[in-house]
N, C-alpha and C positions, 0 to 999 in steps of 0.2 A: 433436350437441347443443352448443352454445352456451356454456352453462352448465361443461359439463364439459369442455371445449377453455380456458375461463377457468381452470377448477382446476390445469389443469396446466400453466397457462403461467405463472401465480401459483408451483405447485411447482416448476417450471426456472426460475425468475428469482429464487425465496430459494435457491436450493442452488448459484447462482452466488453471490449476495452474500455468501453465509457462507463458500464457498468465498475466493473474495477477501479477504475479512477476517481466515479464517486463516491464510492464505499469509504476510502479514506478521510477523506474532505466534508462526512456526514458524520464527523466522531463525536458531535455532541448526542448527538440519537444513542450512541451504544458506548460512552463516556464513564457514565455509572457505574455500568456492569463492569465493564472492565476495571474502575475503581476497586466496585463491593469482590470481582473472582481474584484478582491478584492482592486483595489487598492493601490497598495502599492510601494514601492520604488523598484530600484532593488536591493539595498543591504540587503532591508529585505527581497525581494524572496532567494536570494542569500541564507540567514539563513535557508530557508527551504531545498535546496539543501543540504547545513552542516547538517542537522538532515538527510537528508539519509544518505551520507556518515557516518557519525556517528552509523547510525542505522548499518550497514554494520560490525560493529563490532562484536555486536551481532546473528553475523550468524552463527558461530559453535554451539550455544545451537537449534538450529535447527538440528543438529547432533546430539547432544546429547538426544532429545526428541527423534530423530529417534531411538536411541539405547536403550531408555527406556522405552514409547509407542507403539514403531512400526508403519511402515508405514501410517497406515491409519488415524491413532490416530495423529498422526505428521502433516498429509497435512488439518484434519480438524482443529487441533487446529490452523496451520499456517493461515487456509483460514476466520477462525474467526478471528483472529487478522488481518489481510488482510483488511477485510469488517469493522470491527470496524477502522481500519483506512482511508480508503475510506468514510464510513458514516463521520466521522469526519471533513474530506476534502469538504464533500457534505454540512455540517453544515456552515462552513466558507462563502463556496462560495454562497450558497442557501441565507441566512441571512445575507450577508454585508453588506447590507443597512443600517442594524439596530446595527450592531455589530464595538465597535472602532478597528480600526486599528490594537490596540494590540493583542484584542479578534483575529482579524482574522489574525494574525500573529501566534497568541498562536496555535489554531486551527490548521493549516494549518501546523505549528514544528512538532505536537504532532503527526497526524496525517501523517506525511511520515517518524516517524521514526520507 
């Protein structure tokens, strides 16, 4: 049925997006690591924490996309900007090697706010 192949594909596609949304928001659980792979101090992880908080600000234009794209239009635009900041996060960590400190300082702001 139709109907019921919609319901659950509606249910796997919000328990992704809430997933994704906590991931960020859970950065003290994977805080360290990310200190100890990129190397960095803790006040500059610290910095990266300030940029979500910070990004946190910007969360009512997420309402307001909803109110002016509509649903679906809202969680795809939200989930590409999600993955653009996750790739970004992946760039940092993937490339430290080769990337100074600031770089993957820069990276890693940009990328959780």
């Amino acid at each position: 049925d139709d109907s019921m192949r919609r319901r659950w594909r509606l249910i796997l596609c919000s328990a992704a997006t809430e997933y994704s949304a906590g991931a960020i928001l859970a950065m003290g659980a994977w805080q360290a690591e990310l200190r100890d792979v990129l190397g960095l101090t803790t006040g500059q992880t610290m910095s990266i924490g300030a940029a979500i908080f910070f990004g946190t600000f910007f969360a009512f234009l997420g309402g307001r996309a909803f109110d002016a794209l509509g649903p679906r239009r809202t969680v795809l635009l939200g989930g590409g900007m999600a993955c653009l900041g996750y790739l970004t996060l992946f760039t940092a960590v993937r490339f430290s090697d080769r990337l100074s400190s600031r770089a993957k300082l820069t990276l890693a702001t940009a990328g959780s706010v």
